[in-house]
C-alpha positions in Angstrom: 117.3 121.4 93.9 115.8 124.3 92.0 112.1 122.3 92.4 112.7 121.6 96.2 113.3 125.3 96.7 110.9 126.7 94.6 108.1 124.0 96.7 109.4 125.7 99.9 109.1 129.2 98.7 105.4 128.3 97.5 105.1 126.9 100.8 105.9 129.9 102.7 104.1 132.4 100.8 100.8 130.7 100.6 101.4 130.3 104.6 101.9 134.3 105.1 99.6 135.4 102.7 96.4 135.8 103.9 94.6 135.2 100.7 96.5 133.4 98.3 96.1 135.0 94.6 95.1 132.3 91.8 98.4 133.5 90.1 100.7 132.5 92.6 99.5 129.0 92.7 101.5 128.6 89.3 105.3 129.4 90.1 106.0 126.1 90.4 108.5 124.9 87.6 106.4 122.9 85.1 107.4 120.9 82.0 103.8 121.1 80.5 100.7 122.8 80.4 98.6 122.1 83.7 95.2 120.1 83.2 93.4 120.3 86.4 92.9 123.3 88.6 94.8 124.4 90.8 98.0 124.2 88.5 100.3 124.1 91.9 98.9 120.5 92.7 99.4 119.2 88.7 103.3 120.6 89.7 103.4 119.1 93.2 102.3 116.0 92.1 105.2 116.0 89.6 107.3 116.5 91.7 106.4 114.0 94.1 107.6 111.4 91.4 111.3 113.0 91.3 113.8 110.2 92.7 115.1 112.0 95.4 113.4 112.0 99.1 114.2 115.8 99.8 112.1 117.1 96.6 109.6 114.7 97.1 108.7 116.1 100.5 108.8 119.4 99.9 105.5 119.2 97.4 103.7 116.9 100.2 103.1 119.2 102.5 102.3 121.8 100.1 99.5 119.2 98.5 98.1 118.9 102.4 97.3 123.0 102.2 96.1 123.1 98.9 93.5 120.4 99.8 93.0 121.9 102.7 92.0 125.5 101.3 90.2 123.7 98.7 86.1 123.3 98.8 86.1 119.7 97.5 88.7 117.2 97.9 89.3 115.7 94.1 90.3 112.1 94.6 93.6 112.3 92.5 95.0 114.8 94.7 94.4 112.9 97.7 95.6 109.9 95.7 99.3 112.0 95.9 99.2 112.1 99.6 98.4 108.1 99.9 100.4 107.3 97.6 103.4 109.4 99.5 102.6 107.1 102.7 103.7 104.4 101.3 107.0 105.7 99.9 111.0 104.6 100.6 111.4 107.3 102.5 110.8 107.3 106.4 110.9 111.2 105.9 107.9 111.4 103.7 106.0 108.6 104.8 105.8 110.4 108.0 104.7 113.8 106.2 102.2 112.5 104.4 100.7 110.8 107.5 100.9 113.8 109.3 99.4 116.1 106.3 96.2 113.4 105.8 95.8 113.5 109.3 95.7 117.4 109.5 92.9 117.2 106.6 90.9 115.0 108.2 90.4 116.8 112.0 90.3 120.0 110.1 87.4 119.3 107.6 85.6 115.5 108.5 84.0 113.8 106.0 84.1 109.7 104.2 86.1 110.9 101.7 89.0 112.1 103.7 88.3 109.4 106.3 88.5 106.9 103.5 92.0 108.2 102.4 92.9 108.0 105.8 91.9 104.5 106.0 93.5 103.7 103.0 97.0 105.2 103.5 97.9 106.0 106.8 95.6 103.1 108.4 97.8 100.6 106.9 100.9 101.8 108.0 100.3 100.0 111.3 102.4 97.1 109.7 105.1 99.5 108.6 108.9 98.0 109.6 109.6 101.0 111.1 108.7 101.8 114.2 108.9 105.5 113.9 106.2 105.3 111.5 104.2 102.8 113.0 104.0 105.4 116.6 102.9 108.3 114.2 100.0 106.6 113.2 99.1 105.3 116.7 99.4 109.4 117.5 97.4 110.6 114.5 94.8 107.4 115.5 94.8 108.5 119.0 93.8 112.3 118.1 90.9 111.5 115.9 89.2 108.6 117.6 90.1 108.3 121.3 90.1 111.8 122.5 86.9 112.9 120.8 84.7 110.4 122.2 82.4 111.7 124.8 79.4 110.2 126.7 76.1 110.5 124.9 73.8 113.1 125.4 70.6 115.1 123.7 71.4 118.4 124.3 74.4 119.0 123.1 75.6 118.1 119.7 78.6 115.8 119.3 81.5 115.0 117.0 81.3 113.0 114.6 84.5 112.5 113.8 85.2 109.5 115.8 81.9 107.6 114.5 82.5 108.6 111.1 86.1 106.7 111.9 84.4 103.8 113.4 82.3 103.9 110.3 85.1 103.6 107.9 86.8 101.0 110.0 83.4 98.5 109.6 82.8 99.5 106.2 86.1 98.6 105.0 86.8 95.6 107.4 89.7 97.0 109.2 88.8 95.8 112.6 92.2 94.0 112.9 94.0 97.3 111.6 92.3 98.9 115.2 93.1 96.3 117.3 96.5 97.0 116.1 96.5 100.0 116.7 94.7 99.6 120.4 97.8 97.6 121.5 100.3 100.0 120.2 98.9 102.8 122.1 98.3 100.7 125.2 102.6 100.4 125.5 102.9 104.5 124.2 99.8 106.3 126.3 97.5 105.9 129.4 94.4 106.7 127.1 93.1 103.1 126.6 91.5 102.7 130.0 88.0 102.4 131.7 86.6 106.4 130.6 86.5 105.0 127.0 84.1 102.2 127.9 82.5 104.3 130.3 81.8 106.9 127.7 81.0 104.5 124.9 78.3 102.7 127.1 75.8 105.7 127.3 75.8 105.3 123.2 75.2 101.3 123.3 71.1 101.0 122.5 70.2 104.6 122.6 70.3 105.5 119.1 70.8 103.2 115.7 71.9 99.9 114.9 74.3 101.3 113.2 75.9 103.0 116.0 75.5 99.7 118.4 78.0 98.2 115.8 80.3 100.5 116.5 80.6 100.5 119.6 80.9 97.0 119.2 83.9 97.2 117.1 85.3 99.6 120.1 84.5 97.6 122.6 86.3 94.4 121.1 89.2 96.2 119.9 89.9 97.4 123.4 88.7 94.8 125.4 92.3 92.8 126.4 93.8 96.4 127.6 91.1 97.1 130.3 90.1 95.6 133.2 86.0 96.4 133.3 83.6 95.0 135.9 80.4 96.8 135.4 79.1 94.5 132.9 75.6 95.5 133.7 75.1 97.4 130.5 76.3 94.3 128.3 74.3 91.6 129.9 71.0 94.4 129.7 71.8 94.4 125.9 72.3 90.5 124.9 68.9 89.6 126.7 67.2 92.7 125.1 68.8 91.7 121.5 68.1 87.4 122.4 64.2 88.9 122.7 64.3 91.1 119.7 62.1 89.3 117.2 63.1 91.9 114.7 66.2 90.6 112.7 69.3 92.7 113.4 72.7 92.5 111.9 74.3 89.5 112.6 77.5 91.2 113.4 75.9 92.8 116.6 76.0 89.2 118.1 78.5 87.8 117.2 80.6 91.2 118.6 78.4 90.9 121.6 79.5 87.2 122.7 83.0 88.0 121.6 82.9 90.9 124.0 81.4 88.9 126.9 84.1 86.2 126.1 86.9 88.4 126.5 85.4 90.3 129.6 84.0 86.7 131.2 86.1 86.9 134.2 84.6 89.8 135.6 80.9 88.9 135.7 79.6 87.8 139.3 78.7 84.0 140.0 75.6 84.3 139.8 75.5 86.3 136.2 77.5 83.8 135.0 75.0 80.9 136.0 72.5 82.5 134.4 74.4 83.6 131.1 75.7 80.0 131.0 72.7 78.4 131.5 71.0 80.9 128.8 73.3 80.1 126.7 73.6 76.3 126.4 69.9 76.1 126.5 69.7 78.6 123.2 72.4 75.4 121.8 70.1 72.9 123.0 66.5 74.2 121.7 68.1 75.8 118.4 66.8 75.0 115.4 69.2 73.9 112.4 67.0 76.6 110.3 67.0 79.2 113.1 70.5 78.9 113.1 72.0 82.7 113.2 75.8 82.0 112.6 76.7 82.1 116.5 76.7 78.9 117.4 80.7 78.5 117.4 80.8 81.8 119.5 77.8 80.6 121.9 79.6 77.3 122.5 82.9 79.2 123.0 81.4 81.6 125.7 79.2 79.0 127.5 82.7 76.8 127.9 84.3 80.2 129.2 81.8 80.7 132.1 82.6 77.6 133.4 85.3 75.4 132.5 85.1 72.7 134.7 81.5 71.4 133.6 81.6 70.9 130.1 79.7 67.9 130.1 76.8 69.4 128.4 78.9 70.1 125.3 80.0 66.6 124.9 76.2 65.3 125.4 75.3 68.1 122.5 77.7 67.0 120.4 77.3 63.1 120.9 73.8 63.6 120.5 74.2 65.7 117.3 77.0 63.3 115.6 73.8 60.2 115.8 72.1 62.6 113.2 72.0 61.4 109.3 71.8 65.0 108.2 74.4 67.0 106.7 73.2 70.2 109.7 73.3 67.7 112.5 77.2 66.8 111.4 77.5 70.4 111.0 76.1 71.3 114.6 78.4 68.5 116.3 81.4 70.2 114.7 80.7 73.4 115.9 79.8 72.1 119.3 83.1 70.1 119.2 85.4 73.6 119.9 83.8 73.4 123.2 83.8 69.6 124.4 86.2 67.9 126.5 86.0 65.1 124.5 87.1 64.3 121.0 84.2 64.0 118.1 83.5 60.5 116.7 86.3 59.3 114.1 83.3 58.5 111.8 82.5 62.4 111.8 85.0 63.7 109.7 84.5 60.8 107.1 81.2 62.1 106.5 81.9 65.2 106.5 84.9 64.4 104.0 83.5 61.9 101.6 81.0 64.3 99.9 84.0 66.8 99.1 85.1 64.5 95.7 81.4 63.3 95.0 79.1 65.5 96.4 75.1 64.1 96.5 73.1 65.8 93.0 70.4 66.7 95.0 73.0 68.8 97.5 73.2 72.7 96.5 76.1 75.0 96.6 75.7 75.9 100.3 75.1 72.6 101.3 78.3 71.9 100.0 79.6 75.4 101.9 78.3 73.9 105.2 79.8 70.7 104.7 83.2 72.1 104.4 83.2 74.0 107.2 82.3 71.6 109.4 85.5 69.7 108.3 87.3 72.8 108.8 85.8 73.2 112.3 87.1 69.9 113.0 90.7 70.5 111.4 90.9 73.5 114.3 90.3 71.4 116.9 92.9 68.3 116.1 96.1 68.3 114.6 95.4 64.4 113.2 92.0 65.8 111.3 93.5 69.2 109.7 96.6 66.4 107.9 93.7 64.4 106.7 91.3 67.1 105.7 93.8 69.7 104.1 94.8 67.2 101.0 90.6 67.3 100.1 90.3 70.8 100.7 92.9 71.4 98.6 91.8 69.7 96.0 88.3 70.9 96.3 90.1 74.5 96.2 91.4 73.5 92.4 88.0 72.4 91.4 87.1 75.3 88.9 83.4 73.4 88.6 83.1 73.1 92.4 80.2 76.0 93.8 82.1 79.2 94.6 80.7 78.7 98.6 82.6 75.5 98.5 85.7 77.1 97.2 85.8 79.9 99.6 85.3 77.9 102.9 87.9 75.5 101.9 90.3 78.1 101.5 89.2 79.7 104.7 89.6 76.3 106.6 93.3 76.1 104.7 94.0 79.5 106.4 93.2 78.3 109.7 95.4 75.2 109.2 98.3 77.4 108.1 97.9 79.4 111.4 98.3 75.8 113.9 99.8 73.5 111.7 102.1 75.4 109.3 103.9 72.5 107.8 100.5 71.0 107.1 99.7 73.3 104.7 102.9 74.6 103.0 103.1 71.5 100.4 99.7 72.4 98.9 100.6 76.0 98.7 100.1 75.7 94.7 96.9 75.1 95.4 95.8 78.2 97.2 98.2 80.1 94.3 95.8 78.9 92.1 92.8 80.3 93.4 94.3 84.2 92.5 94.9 82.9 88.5 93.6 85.5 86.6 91.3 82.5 85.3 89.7 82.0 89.0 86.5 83.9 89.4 86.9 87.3 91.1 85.5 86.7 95.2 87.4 84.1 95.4 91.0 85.5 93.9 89.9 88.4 96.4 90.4 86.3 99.4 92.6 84.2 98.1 94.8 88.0 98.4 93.4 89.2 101.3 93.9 85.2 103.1 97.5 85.2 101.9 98.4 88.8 102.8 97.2 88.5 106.1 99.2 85.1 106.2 102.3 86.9 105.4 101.5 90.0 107.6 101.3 87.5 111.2 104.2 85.5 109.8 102.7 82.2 109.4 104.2 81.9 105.7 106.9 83.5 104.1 107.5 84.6 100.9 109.4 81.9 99.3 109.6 81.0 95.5 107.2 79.8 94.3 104.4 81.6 96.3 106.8 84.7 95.6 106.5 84.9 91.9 102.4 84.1 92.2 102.3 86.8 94.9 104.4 89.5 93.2 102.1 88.8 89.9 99.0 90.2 92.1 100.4 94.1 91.3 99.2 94.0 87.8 95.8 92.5 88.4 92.8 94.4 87.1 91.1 93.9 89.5 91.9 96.9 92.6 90.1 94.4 95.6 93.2 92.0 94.8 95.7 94.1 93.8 95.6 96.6 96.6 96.6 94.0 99.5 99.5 92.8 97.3 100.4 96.5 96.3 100.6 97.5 100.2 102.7 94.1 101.1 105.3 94.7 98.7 105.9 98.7 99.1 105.7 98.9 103.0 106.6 95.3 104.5 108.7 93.4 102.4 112.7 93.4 103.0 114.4 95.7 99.8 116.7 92.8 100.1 113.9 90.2 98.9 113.3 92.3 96.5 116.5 92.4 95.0 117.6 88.8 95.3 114.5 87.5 93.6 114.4 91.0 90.6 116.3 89.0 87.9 114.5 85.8 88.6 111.1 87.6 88.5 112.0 88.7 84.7 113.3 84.9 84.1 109.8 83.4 85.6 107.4 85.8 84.7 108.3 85.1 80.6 108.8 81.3 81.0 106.4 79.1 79.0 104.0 78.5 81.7 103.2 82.1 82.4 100.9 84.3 80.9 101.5 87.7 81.8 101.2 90.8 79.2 104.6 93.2 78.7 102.3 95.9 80.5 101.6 93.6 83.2 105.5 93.0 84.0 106.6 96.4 83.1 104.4 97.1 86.3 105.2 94.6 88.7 108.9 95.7 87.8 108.2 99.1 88.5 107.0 98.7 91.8 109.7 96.7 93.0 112.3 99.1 91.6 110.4 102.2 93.7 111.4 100.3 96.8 115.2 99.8 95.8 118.0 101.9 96.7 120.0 103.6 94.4 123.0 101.1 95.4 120.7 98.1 95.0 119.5 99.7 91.3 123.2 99.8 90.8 123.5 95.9 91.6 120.8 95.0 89.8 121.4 96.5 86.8 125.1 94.7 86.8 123.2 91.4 87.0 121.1 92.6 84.3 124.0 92.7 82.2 126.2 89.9 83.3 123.2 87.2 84.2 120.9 88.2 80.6 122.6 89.8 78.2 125.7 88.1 78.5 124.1 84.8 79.1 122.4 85.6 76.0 125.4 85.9 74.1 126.8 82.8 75.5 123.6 80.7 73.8 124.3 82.7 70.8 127.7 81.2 70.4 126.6 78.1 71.3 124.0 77.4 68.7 122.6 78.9 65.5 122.1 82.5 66.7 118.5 81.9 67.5 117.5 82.5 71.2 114.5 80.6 72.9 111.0 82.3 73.0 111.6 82.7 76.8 114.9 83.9 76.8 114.1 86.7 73.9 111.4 87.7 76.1 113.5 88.3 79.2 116.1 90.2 76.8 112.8 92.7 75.7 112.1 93.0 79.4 115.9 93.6 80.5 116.5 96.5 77.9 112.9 98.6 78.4 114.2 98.2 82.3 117.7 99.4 81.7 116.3 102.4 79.1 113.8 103.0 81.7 113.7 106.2 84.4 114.3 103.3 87.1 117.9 103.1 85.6 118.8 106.7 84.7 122.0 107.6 85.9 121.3 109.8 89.1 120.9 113.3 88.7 124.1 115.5 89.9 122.9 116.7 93.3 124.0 120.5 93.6 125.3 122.3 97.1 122.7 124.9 99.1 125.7 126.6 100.8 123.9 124.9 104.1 126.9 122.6 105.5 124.6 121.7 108.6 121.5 119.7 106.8 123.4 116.2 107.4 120.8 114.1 105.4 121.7 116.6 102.0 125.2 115.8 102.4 124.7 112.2 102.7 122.3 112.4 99.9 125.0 114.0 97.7 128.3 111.9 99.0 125.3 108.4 98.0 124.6 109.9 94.8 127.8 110.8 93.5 129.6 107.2 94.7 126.6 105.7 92.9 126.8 107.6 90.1 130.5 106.8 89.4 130.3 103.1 89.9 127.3 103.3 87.8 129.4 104.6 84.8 132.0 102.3 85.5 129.3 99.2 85.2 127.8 100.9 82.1 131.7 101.4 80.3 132.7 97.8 81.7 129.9 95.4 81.9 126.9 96.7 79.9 128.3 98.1 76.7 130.5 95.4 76.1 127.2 93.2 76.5 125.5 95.1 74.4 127.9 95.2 71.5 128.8 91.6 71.8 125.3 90.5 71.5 124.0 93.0 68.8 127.2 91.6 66.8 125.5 88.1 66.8 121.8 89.4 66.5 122.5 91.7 63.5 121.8 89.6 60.8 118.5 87.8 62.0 117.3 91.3 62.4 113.5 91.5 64.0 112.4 93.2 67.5 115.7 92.5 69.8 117.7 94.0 66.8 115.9 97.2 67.0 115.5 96.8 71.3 119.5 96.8 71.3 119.5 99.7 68.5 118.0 102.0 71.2 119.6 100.9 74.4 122.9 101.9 72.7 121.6 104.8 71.4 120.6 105.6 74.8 123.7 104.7 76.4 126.0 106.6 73.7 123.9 109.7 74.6 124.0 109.2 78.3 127.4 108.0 79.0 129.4 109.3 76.0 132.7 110.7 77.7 132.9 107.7 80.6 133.0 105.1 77.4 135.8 107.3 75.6 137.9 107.4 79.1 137.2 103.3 79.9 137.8 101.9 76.7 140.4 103.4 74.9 143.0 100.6 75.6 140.4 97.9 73.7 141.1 98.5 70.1 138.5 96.0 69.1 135.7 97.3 70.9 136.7 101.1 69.7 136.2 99.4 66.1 132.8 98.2 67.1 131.5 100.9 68.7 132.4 102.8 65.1 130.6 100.2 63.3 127.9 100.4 65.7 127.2 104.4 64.9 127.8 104.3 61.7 124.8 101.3 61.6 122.5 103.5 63.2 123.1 106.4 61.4 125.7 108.5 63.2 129.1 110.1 63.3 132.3 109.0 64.9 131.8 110.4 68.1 135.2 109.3 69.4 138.7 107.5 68.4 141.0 107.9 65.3 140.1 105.2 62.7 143.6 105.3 62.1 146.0 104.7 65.1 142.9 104.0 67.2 144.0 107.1 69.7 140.7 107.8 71.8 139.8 111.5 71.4 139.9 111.5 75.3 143.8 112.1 74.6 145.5 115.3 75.2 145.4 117.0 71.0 148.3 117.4 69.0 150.3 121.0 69.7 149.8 123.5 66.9 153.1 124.7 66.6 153.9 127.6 64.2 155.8 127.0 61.3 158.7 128.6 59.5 159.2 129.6 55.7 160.6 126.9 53.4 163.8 127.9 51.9 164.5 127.8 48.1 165.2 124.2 47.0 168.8 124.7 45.8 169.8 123.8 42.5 170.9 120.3 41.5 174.7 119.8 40.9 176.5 117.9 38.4 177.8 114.8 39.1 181.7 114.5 39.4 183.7 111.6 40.2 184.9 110.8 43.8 188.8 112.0 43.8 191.2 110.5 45.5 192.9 111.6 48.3 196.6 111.5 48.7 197.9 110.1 51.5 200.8 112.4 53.1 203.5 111.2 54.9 
């Protein structure tokens, strides 16, 4: 509480002041020296990582006017704001969003614009909807109501092409078209001004800027209805007689765009784009071919779907061919036909996936298996008998990378049409992102199974869920980053939790080969997406489903625990003596009875924190102590693991153990032996009656003089006594 106020008053000082002294940047509490300049950032940042949502937004927005006040932008501090978009919170998600978004219309540049991309871009697929309209709002503001026609006298923002820029470089296409249809249901700003002012920038200045408009024009092409096509069908028969070789993007885009906006040309420039077209098929060359076949056929077929008869004669024609680029051209002709491709076709294109021909090289190969997987689109009968090859071809490790990559792309497509096709050769496509596999393809092996999970076409079932999961400790950051923003911002907490303790069970079982680094951190970000009542849970079946099991095997045999299971007990106690599992800190009162989400925050925390002590005093400790008894006298690593989580849990949870426990006279005596093992007092109990000190004390009462002792008298014999009548 102390933190989040101090971050507000920072907050509201730098905002009146109107130069902000170098001294007052450093009033932020601090538990060690500062190392980078400004100091206030080095304290925001810390307390962005405090476990409560209320202090870590405070220091968000106060990160957003530092960067914005400072000259440069150091990556580590813009790190803290991407980082934030991805958090539990809907609260600071949102402010981080916002505060990126602020950066980047105030001061433009890659740098920001790649932060942008990285954090708030991705956001798009966020569960909640509240987030997911706060990024359409911040996309809408930089990119859509910035562009302006083209012109040479006046100079123009650059914002939005620097955006468009970002979006090719980092090949987030997808992410806009997202984005596109999102605003389409929110605004009226998708509509036919865009294309209008985008068109006077298509061939007047770069390459580079015909891409992007390009990668405008597609993402917004099924949310407007545009008839003046003039423009487009000036640029493809300007770019079909440019003998100087262009990006082959720029095409493909091009006939993508005229695909989706077919139905507004006029009759006769669709004749003559369709006749164009199937006579560039017909007279090109198997070594002029420029990648655009698939998409030529596709808009040819478009222009006029009734006469598709010269698809079938190209393909028939192309399948009499003995080369491996006539089978090639007949399968990419095929998408277009009205009739179905030779049976024989697929065999050949199949048999050379086991024995490939010497004198073939690596992109032969390539070529090969995507013709096959051109095929598989097209037929339900040829993706069941092609995916069991691909497959296969996908575990080669000595098959050409080229191979390897197209067969996994062609297993995507499967999985997109025929789902149950593919989902009984899913350990084959875990296998390409081993850490053995070579590093491309392990990156699209991510970025092919993300994208998978993202559109809902698999789900995140064990096995694929421990392979996936294992992708947030790779080194590498191309395959780690799509698994990193799957797991923080799309997967269910409740997946999460179900599968926590079987994670620690699979990820030290013999087959696995993952370092105790490595799972520390795939544990770590799981836990960051839990809720403190989910931590609570967890760390219950921690104790009951682990330790205690481990105790059980203990009793059961020699006192020696399996490799695997002594692993899982390491992992289990770093987890439960890590922050993660800390007891929640006591939340203290503002005085302000009308901020509704502090007092839910302190009626969660406090429930959690009692139930929390109760698990430690009732489940935990006795787990502890029951298997330290057993483990004592092998001694080794686990010994000196269980030394410190009972130290730890002594220290934390001293007076809830003394007020649980003192009914269990055996487990007092333990807990005796216990401290005195490690080295310390008696903290509670009387080693005598076994009274816990948690009882009220004895009275001191104050006590009178002793009197003399009297003198001893003699002894005389008992006289009779007479009896009177």
């Amino acid at each position: 509480m102390v933190r989040r106020a101090a971050a507000a008053l920072v907050q509201r000082l730098l905002a009146a002041a109107p130069q902000t002294p170098p001294n007052d940047l450093a009033v932020l509490p601090t538990n060690c020296t500062p190392s980078i300049d400004p100091p206030a950032a080095v304290d925001a940042a810390r307390c962005v990582c405090d476990e409560r949502a209320v202090v870590r937004r405070a220091p968000a927005v106060l990160v957003q006017r530092l960067l914005a006040a400072a000259p440069q932008k150091p990556p580590n501090d813009l790190a803290i704001l991407v980082g934030l978009c991805r958090d539990a919170s809907i609260l600071v998600r949102t402010t981080a969003i916002i505060g990126l978004s602020e950066l980047v219309l105030q001061k433009p540049s890659e740098t920001l614009l790649d932060a942008f991309l990285t954090g708030p871009m991705h956001q798009l697929s966020d569960p909640e909807a509240k987030v997911q309209e706060q990024v359409v709002t911040q996309i809408q503001q930089v990119l859509f109501e910035r562009i302006r026609k083209y012109t040479t006298t006046e100079q123009e923002d650059r914002l939005p092409w620097l955006f468009l820029d970002g979006i090719i470089r980092h090949n987030m296409r997808r992410y806009l078209q997202k984005a596109c249809a999102l605003l389409d249901k929110s605004s009226k700003c998708i509509n036919h001004r865009i294309v209008d002012a985008v068109s006077t920038h298509l061939g007047a200045v770069d390459e580079v800027r015909d891409l992007q408009c390009l990668v405008l024009f597609t993402s917004v092409a099924r949310h407007v209805e545009y008839s003046d096509l003039a423009f487009l069908l000036e640029y493809y028969y300007k770019l079909d007689h440019d003998t100087q070789v262009k990006d082959i993007r720029i095409l493909a885009l091009l006939l993508e765009l005229l695909t989706a906006w077919s139905r507004w040309l006029t009759a006769p420039d669709r004749e003559a784009l369709r006749a164009h077209l199937v006579q560039r098929l017909a007279t090109a060359t198997s070594a002029a071919d420029d990648g655009c076949r698939a998409a030529c056929a596709t808009l040819a077929a478009h222009l006029d779907p009734e006469n598709l008869q010269w698809a079938t004669e190209l393909m028939q024609n192309a399948e009499r061919g003995g080369a491996l680029a006539q089978w090639v051209r007949a399968a990419d002709v095929s998408l277009a036909a009205r009739a179905a491709p030779a049976p024989d076709l697929l065999r050949r294109l199949l048999a050379p996936l086991a024995h490939p021909p010497p004198e073939w090289s690596g992109a032969q190969l390539g070529a090969c298996v995507a013709g096959a997987g051109r095929l598989c689109v097209r037929s339900r009968a040829a993706a069941a008998a092609a995916a069991p090859p691909l497959a296969a071809l996908l575990r080669d490790a000595s098959a050409p990378l080229p191979a390897r990559l197209n067969a996994l792309l062609a297993l995507a497509d499967i999985c997109v049409r025929y789902t149950c096709i593919v989902e009984p050769l899913l350990d084959s496509v875990c296998e390409c992102v081993n850490t053995e596999t070579v590093a491309p393809l392990r990156r699209a092996g991510a970025r092919a199974l993300t994208r998978l999970l993202l559109a809902g076409y698999l789900r995140l079932r064990t096995p694929l869920y421990y392979r996936y999961c294992a992708l947030l400790a790779d080194d590498d950051h191309d395959v780690r980053e799509p698994a990193e923003y799957y797991v923080s911002s799309c997967l269910t907490t409740d997946a999460i939790y179900h599968h926590f303790v079987d994670c620690i069970l699979h990820y030290n079982s013999d087959g696995e080969n993952i370092s105790f680094d490595a799972r520390q951190l795939i544990y770590d970000v799981m836990l960051q997406r839990l809720s403190l009542v989910q931590k609570l849970n967890v760390q219950c079946r921690l104790a009951r489903e682990i330790l205690h099991h481990a105790a059980d095997v203990t009793d059961e045999g020699d006192g020696e625990l399996p490799r695997a299971l002594n692993s899982a007990l390491l992992d289990t106690i770093t987890l439960l003596c890590g922050p993660r599992m800390r007891l929640p800190k006591k939340p203290q009162t503002t005085g302000d009875g009308a901020d509704i989400e502090d007092l839910q925050e302190r009626i969660t925390t406090n429930i959690v924190s009692h139930k929390m002590k109760r698990t430690v005093a009732e489940v935990l400790v006795p787990g502890v102590l029951r298997l330290y008894a057993r483990m004592r006298r092998h001694g080794g690593q686990l010994a000196a693991y269980l030394v410190r989580i009972a130290t730890d849990l002594l220290s934390d949870y001293r007076h809830e153990i003394e007020e649980l426990i003192d009914n269990d006279e055996e487990l007092v005596e333990r807990i005796h032996q216990f401290q005195e093992t490690i080295g310390l007092e008696p903290s509670f109990g009387n080693t005598r009656n076994l009274v816990t000190s948690s009882a009220p004390p004895d009275p001191d009462t104050p006590q009178s003089r002793k009197r003399a002792a009297r003198p001893a008298r003699a002894a005389q014999p008992h006289r009779k006594r007479a009896l009177r009548i």
